[in-house]
N, CA, C and O atoms as a Maestro MAE file, in Angstrom:
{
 s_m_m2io_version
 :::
 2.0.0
}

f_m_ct {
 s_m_title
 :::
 protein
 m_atom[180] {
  # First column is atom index #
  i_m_mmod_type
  r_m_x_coord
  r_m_y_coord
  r_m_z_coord
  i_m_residue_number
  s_m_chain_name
  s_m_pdb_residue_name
  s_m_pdb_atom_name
  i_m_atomic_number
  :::
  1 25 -37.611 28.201 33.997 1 A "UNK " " N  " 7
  2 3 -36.419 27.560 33.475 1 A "UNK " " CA " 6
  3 2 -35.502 27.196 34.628 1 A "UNK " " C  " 6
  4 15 -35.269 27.971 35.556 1 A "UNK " " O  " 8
  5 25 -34.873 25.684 34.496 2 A "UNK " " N  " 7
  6 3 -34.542 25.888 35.968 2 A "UNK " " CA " 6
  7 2 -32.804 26.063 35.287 2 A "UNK " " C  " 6
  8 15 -32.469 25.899 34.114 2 A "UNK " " O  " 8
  9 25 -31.852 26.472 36.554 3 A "UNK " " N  " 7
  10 3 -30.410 27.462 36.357 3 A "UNK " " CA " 6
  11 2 -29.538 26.262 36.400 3 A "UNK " " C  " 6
  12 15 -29.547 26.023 35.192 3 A "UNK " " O  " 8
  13 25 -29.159 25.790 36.660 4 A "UNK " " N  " 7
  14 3 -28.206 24.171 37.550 4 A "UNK " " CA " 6
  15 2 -26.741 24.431 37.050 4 A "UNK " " C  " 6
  16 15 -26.475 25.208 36.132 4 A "UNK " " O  " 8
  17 25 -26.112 23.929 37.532 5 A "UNK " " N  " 7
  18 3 -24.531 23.918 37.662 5 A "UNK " " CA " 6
  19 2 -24.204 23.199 36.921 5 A "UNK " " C  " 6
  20 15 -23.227 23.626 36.306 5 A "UNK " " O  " 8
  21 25 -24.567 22.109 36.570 6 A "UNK " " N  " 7
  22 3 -24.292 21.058 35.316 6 A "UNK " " CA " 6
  23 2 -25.572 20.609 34.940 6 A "UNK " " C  " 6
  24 15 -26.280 19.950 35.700 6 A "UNK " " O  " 8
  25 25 -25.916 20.952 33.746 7 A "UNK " " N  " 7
  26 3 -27.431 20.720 33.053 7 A "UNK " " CA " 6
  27 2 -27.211 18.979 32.522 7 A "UNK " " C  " 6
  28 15 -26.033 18.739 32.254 7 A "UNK " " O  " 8
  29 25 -28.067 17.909 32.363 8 A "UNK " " N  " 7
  30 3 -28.438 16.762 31.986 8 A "UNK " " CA " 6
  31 2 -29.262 16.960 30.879 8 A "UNK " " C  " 6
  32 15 -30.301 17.617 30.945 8 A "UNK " " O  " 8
  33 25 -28.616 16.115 29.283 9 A "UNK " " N  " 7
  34 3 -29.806 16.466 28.622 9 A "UNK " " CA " 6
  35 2 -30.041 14.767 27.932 9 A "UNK " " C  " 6
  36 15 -29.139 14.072 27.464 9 A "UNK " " O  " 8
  37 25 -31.624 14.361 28.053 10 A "UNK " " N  " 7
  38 3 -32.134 13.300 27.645 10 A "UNK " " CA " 6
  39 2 -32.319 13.210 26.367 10 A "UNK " " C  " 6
  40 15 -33.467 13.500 26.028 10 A "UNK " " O  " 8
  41 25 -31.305 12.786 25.168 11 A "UNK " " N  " 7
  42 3 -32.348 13.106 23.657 11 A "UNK " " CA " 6
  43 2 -33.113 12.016 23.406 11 A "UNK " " C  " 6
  44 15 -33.644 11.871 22.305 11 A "UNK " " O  " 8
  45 25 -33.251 11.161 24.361 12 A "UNK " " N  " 7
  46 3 -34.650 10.096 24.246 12 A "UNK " " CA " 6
  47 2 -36.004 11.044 24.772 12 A "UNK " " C  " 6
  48 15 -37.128 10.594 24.996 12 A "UNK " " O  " 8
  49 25 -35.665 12.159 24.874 13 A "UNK " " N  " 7
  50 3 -37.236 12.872 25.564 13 A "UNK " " CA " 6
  51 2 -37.507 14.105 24.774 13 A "UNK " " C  " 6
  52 15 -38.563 14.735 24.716 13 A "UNK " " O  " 8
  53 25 -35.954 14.429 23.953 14 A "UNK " " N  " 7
  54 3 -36.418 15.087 22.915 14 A "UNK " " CA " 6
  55 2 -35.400 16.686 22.976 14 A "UNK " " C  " 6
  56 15 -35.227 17.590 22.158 14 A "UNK " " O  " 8
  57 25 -34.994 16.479 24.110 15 A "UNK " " N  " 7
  58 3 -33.712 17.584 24.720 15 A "UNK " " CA " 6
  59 2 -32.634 17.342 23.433 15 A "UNK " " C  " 6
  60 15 -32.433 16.404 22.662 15 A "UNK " " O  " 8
  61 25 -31.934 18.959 23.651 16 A "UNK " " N  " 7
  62 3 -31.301 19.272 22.618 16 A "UNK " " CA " 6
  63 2 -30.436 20.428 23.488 16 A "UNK " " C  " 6
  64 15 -31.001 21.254 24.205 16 A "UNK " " O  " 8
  65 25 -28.789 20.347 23.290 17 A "UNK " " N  " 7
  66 3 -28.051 21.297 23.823 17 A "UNK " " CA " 6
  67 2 -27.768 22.211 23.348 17 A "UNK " " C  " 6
  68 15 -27.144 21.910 22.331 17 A "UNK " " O  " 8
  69 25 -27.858 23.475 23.477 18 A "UNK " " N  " 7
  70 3 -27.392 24.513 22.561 18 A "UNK " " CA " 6
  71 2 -26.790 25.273 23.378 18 A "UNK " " C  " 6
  72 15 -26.969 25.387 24.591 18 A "UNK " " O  " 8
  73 25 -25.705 26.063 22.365 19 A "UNK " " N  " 7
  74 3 -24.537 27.028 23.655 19 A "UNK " " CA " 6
  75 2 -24.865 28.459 22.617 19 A "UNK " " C  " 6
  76 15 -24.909 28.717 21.415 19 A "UNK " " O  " 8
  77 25 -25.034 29.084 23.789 20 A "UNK " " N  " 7
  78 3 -25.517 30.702 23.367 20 A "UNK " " CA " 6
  79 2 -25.182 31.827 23.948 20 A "UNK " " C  " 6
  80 15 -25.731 32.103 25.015 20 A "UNK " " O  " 8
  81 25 -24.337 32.608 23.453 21 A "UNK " " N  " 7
  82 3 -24.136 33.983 24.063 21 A "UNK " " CA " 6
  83 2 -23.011 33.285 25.460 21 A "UNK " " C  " 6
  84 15 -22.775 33.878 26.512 21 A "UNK " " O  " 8
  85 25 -22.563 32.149 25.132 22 A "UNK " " N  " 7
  86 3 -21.339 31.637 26.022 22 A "UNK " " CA " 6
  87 2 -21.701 30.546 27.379 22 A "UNK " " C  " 6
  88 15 -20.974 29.897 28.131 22 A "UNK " " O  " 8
  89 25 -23.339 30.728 27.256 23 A "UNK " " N  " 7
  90 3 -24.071 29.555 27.841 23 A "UNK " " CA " 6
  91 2 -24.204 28.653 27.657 23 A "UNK " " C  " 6
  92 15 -23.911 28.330 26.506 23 A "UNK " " O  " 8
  93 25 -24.727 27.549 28.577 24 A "UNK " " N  " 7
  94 3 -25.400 26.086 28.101 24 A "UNK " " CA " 6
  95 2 -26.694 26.135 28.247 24 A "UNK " " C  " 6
  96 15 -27.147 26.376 29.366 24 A "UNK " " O  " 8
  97 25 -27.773 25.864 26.872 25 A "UNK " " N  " 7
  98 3 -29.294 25.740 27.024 25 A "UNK " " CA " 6
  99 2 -29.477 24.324 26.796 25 A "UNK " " C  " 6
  100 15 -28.759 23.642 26.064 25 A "UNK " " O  " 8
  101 25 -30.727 23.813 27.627 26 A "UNK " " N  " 7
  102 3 -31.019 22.093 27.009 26 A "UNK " " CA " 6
  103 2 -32.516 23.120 26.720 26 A "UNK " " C  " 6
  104 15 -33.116 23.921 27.436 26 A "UNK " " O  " 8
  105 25 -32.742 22.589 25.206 27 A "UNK " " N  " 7
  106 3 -34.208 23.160 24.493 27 A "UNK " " CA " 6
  107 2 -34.748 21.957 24.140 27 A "UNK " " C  " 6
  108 15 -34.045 21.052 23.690 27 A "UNK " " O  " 8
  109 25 -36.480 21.809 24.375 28 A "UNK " " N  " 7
  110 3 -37.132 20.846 24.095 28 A "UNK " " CA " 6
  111 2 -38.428 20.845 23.350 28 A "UNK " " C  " 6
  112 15 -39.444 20.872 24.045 28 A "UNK " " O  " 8
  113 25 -38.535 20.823 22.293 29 A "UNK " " N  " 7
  114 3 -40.035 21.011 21.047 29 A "UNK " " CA " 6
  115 2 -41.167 20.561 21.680 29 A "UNK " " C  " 6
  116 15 -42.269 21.100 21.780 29 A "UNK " " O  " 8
  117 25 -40.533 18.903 22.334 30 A "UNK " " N  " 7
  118 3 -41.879 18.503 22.736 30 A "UNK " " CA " 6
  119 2 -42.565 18.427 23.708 30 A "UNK " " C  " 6
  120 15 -43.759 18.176 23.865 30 A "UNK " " O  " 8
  121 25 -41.110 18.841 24.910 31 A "UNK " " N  " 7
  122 3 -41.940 19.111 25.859 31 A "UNK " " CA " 6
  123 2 -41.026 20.346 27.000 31 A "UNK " " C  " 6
  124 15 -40.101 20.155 27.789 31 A "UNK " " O  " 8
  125 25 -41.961 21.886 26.544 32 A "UNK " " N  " 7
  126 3 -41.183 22.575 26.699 32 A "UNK " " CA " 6
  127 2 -40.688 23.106 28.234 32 A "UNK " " C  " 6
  128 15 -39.758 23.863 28.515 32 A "UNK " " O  " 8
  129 25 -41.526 22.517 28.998 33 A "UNK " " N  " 7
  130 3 -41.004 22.436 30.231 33 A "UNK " " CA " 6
  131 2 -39.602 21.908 30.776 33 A "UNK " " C  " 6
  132 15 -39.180 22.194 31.896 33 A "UNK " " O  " 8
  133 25 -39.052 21.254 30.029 34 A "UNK " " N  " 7
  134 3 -37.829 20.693 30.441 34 A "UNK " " CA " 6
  135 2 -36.501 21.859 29.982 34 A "UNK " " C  " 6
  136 15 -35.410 21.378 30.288 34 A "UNK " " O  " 8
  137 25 -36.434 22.677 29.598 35 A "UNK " " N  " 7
  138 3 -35.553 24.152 29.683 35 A "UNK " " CA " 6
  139 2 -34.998 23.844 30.818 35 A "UNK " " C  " 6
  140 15 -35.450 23.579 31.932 35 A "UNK " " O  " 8
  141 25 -33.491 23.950 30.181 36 A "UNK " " N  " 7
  142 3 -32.618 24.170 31.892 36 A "UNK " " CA " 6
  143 2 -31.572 25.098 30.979 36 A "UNK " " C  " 6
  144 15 -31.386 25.028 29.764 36 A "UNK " " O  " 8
  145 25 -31.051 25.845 31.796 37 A "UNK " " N  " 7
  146 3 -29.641 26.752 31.930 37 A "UNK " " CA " 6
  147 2 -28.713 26.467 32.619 37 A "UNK " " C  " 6
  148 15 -28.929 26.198 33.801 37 A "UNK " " O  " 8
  149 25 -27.082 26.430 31.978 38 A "UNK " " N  " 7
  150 3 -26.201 26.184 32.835 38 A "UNK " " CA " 6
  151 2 -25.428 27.828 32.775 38 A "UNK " " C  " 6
  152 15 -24.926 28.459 31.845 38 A "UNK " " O  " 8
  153 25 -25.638 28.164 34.391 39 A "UNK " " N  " 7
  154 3 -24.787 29.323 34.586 39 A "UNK " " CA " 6
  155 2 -23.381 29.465 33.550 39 A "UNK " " C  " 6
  156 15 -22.569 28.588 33.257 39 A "UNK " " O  " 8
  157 25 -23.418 30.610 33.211 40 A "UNK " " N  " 7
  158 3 -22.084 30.950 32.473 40 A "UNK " " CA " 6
  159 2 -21.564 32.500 32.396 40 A "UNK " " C  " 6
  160 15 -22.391 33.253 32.910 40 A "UNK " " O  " 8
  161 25 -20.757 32.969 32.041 41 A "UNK " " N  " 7
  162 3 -20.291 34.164 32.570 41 A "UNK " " CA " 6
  163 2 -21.435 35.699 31.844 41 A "UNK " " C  " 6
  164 15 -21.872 35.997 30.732 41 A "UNK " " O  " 8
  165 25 -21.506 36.282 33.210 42 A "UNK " " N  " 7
  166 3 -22.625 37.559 32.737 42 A "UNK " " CA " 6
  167 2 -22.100 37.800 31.870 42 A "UNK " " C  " 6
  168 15 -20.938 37.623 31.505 42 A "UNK " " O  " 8
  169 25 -23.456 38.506 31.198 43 A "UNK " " N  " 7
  170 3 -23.336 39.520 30.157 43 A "UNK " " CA " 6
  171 2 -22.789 41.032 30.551 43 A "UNK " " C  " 6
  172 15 -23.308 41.821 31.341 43 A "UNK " " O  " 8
  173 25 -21.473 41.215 29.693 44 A "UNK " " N  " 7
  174 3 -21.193 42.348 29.878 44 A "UNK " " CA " 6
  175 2 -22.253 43.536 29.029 44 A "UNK " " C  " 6
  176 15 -22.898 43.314 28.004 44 A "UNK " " O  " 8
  177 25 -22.187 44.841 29.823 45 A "UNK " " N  " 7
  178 3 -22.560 46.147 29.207 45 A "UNK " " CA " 6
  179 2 -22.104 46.935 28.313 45 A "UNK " " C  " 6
  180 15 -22.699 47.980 28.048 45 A "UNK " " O  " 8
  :::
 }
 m_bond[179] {
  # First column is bond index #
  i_m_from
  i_m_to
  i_m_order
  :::
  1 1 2 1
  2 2 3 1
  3 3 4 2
  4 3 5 1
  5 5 6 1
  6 6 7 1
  7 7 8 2
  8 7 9 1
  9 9 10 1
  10 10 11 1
  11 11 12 2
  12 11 13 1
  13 13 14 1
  14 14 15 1
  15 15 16 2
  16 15 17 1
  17 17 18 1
  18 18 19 1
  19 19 20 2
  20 19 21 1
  21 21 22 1
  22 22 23 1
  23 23 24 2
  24 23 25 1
  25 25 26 1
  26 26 27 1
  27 27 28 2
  28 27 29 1
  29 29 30 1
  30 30 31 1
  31 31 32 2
  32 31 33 1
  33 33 34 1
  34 34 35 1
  35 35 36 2
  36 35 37 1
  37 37 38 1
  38 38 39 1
  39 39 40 2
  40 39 41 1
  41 41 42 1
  42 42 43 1
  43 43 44 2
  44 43 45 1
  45 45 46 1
  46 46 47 1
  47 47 48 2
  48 47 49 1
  49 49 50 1
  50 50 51 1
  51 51 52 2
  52 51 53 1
  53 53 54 1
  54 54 55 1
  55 55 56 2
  56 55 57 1
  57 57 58 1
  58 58 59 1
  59 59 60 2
  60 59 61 1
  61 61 62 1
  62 62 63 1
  63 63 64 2
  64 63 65 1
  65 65 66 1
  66 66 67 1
  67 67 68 2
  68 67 69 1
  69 69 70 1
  70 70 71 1
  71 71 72 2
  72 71 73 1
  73 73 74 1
  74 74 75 1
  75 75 76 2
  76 75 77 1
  77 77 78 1
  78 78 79 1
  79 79 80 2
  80 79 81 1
  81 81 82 1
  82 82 83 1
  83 83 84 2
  84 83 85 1
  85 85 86 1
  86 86 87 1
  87 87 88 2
  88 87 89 1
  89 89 90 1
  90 90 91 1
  91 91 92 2
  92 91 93 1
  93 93 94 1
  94 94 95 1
  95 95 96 2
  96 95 97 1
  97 97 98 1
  98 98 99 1
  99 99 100 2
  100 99 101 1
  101 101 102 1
  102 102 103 1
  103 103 104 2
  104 103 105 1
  105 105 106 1
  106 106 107 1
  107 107 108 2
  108 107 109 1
  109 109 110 1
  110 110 111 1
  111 111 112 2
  112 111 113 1
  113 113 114 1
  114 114 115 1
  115 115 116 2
  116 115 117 1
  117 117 118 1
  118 118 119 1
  119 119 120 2
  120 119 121 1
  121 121 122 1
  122 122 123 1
  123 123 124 2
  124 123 125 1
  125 125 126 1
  126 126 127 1
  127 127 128 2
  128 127 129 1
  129 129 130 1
  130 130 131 1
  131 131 132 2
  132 131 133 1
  133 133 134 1
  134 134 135 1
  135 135 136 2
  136 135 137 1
  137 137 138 1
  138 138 139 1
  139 139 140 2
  140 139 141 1
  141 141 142 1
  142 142 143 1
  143 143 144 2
  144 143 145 1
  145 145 146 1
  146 146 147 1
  147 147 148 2
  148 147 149 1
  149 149 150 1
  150 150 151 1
  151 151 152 2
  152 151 153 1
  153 153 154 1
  154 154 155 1
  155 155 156 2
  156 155 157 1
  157 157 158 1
  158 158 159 1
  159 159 160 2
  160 159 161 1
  161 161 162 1
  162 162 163 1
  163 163 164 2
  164 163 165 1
  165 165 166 1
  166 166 167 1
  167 167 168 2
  168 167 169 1
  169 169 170 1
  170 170 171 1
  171 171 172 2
  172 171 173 1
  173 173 174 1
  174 174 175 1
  175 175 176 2
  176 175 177 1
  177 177 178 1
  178 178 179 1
  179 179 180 2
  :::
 }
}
């Protein structure tokens, strides 16, 4: 999955943004290699 500082998401390729647990995910059905993460604040304990 790659980490990046500002994630790019294509929805002509099938990318989809989702914010989770205070993150940015780009998720892709069809082609699942394209996963990126945008750094966002750790998880506390």
């Amino acid at each position: 999955m790659k980490c990046k500082a500002s994630i790019k998401a294509n929805p002509a390729k099938g990318d989809k943004i989702v914010r989770r647990r205070g993150r940015l995910y780009v998720i892709n059905k069809k082609d699942p290699n394209r996963k990126q993460r945008q750094k966002g604040p750790a998880l506390k304990k």
